[in-house]
Z-matrix of the N, CA and C atoms (Angstrom, degrees):
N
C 1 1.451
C 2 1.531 1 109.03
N 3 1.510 2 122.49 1 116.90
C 4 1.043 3 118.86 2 168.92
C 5 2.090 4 110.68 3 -104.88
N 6 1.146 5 104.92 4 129.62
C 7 1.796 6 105.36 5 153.22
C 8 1.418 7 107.86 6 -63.40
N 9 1.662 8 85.29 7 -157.37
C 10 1.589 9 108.22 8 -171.60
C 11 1.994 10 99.30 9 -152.55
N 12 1.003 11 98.52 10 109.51
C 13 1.709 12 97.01 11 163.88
C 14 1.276 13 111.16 12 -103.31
N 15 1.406 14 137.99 13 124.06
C 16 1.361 15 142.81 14 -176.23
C 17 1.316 16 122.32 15 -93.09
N 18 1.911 17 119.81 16 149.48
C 19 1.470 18 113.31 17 154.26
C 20 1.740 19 102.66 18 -143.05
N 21 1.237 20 105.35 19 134.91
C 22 1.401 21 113.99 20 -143.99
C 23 1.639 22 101.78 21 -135.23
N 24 1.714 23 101.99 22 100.21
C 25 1.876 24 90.30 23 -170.88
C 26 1.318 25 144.24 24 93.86
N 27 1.702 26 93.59 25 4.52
C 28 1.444 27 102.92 26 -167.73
C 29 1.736 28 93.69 27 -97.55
N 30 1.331 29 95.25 28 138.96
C 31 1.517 30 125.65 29 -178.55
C 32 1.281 31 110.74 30 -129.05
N 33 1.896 32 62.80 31 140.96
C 34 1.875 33 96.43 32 -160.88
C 35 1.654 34 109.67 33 -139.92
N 36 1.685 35 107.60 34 124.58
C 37 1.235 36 108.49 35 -169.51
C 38 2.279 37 102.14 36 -84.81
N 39 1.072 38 95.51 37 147.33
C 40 1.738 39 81.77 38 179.89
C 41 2.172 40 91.62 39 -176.42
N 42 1.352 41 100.07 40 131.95
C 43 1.366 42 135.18 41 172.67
C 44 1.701 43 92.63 42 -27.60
N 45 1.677 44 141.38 43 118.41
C 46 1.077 45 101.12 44 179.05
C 47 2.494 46 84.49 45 -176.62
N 48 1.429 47 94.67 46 110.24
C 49 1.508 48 70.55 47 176.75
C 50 1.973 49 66.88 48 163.20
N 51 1.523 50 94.63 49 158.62
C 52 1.367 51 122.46 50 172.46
C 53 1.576 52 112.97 51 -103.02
N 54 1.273 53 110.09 52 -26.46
C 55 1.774 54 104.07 53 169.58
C 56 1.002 55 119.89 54 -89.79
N 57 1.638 56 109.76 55 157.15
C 58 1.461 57 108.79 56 -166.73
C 59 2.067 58 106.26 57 -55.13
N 60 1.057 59 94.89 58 -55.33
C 61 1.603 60 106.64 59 -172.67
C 62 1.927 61 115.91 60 -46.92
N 63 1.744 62 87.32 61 -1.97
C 64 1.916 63 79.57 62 176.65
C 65 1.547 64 87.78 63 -115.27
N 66 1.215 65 148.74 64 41.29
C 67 1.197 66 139.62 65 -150.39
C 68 1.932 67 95.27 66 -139.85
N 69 1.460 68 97.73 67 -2.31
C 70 1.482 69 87.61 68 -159.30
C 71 1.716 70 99.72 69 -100.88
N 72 1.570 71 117.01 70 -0.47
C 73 1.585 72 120.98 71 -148.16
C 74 1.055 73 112.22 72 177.49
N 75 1.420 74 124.56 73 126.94
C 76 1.343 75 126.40 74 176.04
C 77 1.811 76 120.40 75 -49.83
N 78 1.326 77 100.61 76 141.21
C 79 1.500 78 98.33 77 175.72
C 80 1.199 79 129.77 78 -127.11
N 81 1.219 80 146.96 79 108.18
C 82 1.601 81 165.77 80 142.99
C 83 1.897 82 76.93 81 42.26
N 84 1.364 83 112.32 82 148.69
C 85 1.187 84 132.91 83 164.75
C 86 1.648 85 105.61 84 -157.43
N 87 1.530 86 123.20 85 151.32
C 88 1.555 87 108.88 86 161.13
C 89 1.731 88 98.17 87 -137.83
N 90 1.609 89 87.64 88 142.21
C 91 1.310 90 83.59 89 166.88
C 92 1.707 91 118.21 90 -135.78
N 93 1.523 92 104.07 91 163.32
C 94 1.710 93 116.00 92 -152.80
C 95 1.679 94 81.95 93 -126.31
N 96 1.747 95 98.13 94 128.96
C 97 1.774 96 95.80 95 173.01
C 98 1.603 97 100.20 96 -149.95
N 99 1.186 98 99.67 97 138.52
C 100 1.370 99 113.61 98 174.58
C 101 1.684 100 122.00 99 -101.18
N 102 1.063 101 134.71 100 92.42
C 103 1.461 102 143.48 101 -167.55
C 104 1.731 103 114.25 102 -85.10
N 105 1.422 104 110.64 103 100.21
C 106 1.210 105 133.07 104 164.81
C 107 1.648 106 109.05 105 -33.41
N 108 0.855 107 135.56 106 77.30
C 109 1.749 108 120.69 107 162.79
C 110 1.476 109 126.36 108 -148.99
N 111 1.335 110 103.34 109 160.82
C 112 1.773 111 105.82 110 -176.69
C 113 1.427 112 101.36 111 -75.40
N 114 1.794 113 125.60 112 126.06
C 115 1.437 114 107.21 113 167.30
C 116 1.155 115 94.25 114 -115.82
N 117 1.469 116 125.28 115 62.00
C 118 1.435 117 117.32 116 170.33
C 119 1.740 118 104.02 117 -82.31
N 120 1.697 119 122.55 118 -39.66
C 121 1.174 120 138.90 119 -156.02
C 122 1.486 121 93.32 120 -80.58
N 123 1.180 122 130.97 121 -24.57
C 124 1.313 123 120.50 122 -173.37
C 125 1.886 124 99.64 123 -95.63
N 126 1.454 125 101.84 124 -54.93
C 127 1.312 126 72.08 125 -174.40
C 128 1.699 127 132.70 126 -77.59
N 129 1.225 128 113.11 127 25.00
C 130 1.507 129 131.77 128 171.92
C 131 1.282 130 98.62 129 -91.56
N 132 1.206 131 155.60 130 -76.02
C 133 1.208 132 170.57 131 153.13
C 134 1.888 133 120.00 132 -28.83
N 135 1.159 134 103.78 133 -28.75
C 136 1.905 135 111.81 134 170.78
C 137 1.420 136 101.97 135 49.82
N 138 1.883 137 113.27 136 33.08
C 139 1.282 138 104.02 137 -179.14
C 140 1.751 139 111.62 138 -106.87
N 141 1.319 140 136.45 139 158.21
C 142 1.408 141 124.30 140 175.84
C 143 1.277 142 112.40 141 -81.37
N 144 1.407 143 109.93 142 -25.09
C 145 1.895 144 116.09 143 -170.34
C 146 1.739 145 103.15 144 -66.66
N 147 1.637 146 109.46 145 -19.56
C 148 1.630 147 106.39 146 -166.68
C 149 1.566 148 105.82 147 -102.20
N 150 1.539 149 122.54 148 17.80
C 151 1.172 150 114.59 149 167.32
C 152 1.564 151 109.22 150 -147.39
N 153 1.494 152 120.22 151 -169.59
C 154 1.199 153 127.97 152 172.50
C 155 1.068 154 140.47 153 -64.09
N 156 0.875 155 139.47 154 77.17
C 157 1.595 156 143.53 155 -134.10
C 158 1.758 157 106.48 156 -105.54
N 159 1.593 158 101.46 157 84.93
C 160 0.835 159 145.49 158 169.78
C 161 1.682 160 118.97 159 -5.61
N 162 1.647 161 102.66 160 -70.27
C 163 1.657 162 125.15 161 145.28
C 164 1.652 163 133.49 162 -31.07
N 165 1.513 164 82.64 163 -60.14
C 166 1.882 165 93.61 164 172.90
C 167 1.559 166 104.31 165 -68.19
N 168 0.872 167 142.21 166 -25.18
C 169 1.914 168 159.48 167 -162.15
C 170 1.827 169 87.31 168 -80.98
N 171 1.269 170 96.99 169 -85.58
C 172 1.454 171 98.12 170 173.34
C 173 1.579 172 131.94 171 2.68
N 174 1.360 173 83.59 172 -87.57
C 175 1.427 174 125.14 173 -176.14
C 176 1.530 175 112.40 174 -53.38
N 177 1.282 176 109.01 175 -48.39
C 178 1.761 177 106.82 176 -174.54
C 179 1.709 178 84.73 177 -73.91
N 180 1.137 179 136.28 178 -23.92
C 181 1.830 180 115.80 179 -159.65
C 182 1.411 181 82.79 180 -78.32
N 183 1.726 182 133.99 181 -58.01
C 184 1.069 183 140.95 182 -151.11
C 185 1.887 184 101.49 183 -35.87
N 186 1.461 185 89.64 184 -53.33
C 187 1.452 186 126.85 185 -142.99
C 188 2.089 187 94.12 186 -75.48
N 189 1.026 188 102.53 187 -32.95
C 190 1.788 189 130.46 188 -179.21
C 191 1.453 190 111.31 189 -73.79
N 192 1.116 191 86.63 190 -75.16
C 193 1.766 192 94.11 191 157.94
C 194 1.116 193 145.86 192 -39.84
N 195 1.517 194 117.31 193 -39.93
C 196 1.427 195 128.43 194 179.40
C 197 1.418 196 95.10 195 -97.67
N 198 1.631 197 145.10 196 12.85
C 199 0.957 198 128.90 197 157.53
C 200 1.516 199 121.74 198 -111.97
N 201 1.213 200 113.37 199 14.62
C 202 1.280 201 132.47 200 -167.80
C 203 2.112 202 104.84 201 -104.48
N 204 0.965 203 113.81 202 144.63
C 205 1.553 204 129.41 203 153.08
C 206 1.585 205 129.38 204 -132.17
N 207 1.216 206 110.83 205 86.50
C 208 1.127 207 146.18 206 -169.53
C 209 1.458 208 113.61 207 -75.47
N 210 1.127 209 145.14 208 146.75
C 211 1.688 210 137.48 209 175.49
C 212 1.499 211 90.73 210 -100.06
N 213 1.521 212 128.93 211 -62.09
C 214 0.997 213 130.49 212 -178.86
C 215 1.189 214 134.03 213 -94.46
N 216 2.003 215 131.68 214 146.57
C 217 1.912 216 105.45 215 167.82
C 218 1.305 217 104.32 216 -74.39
N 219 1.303 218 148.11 217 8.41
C 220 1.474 219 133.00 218 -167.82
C 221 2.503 220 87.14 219 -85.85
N 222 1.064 221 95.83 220 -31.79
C 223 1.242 222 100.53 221 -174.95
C 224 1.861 223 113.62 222 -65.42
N 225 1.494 224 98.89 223 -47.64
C 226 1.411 225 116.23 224 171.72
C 227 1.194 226 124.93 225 -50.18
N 228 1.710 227 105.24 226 -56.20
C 229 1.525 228 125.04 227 162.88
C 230 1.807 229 103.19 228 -49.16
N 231 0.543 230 106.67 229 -77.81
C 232 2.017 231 106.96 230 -160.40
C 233 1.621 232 85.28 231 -50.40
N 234 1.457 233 138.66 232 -57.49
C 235 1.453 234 107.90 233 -167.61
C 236 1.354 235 122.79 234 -72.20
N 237 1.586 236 125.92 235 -6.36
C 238 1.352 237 114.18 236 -174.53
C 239 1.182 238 105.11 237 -114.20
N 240 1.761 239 119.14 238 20.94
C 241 1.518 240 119.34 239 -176.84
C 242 1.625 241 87.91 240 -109.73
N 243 1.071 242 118.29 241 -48.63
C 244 1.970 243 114.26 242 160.97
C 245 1.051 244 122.94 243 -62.97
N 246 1.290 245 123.57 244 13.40
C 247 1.671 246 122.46 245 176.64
C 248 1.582 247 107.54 246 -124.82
N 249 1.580 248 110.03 247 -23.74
C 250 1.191 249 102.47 248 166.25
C 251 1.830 250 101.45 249 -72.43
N 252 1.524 251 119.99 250 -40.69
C 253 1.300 252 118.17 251 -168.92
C 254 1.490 253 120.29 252 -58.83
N 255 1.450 254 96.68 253 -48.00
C 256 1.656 255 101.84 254 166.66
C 257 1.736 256 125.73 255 -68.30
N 258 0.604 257 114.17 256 -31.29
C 259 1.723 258 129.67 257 -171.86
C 260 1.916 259 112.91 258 -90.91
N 261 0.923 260 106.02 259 -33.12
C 262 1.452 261 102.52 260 -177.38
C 263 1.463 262 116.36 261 -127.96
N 264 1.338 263 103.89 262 -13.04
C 265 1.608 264 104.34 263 167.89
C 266 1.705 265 120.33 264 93.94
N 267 1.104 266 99.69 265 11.57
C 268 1.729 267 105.83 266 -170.22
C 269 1.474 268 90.56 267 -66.52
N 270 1.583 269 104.93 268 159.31
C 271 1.429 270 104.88 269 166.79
C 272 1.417 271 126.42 270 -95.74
N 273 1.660 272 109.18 271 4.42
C 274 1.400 273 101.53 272 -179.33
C 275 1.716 274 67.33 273 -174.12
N 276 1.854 275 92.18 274 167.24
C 277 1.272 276 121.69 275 176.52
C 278 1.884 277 91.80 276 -156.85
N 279 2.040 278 76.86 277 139.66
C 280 1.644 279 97.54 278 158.39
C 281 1.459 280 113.10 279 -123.23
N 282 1.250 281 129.48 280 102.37
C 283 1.406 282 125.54 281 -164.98
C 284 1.694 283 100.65 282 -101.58
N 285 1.444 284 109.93 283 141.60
C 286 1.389 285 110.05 284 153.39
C 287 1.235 286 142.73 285 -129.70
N 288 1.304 287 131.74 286 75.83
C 289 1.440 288 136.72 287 -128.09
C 290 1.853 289 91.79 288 -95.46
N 291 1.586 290 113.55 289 135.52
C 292 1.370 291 123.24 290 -170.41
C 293 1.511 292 97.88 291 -119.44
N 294 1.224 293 125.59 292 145.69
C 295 1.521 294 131.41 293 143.19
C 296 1.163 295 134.68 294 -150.45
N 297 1.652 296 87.98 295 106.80
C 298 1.117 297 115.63 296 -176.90
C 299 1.369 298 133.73 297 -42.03
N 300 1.524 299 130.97 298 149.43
C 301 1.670 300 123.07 299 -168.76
C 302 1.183 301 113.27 300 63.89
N 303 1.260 302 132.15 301 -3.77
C 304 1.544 303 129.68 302 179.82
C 305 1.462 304 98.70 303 -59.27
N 306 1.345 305 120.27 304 -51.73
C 307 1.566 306 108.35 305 -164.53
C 308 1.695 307 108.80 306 -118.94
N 309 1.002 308 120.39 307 104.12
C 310 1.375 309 121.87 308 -163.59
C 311 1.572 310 117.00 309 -43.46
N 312 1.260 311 121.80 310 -28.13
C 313 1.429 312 98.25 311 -178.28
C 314 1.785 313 107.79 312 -94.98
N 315 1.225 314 108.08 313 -7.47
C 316 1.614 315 109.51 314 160.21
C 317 1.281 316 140.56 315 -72.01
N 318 1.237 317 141.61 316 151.20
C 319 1.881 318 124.03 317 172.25
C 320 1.488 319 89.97 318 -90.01
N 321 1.547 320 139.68 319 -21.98
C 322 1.478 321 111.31 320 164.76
C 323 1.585 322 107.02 321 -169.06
N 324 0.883 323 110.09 322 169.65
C 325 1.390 324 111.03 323 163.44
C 326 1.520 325 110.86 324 -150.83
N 327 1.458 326 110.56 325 177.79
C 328 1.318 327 125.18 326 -172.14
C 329 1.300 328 135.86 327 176.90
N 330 1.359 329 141.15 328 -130.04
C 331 1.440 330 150.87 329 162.95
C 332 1.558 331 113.91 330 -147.78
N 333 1.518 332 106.68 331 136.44
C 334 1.665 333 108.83 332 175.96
C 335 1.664 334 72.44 333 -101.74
N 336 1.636 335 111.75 334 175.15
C 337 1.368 336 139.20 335 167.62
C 338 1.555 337 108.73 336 -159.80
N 339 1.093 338 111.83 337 152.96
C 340 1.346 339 121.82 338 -179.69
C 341 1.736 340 124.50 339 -129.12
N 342 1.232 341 125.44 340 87.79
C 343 1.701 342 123.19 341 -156.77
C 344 1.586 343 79.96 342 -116.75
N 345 1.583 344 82.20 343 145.88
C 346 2.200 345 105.28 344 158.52
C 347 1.949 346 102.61 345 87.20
N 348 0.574 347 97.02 346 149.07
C 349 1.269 348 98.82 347 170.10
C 350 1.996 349 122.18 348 -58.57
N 351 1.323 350 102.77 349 149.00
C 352 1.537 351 110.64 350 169.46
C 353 1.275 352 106.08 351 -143.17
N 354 1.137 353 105.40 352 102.07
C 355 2.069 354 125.38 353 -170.72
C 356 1.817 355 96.72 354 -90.71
């Protein structure tokens, strides 16, 4: 049995575009992730150390992201869907990283990806 722990909307500015004109400044990105895990152990226990901690997840992408220069999000996506996998232990991730204004007649585009298992 797997759950689902969510992060839904969180925006993140980070260096990230193949034309010269996105090359000069970070740009608005959001990303939507779905976290594979058992919360049976946490919610037996009402402890934060025994589950996904949602905040701390955040924060290292925030923190990942804005140190990264990327040409592409397909590039962005695959490293912060293995960094949530490696680093926090989820058993699967569905990430969907959007950026917005990239293509003018769109409000955004992007990549979903899907790493780790979802049982």
């Amino acid at each position: 049995m797997q759950d689902t722990v969510f992060i839904e909307g969180l925006q993140i500015e980070a260096l990230i575009g193949v034309h010269d004109w996105e090359r000069h400044a970070p740009r608005p990105l959001v990303f939507d992730l779905q976290l594979a895990f058992d919360n049976r152990v946490p919610a037996a226990s009402d402890a934060l150390a025994d589950t996904l901690d949602y905040e701390a997840i955040s924060q290292r992408l925030v923190d990942y992201a804005a140190s990264t220069a990327f040409n592409l999000v397909e590039t962005l996506a695959e490293r912060c869907a293995a960094l949530v996998l490696d680093e926090f232990g989820a058993a699967g991730v569905r990430l969907k990283l959007s950026k917005p204004g990239a293509v003018q007649a769109a409000s955004t585009v992007g990549v979903t990806i899907e790493r780790g298992n979802f049982a």
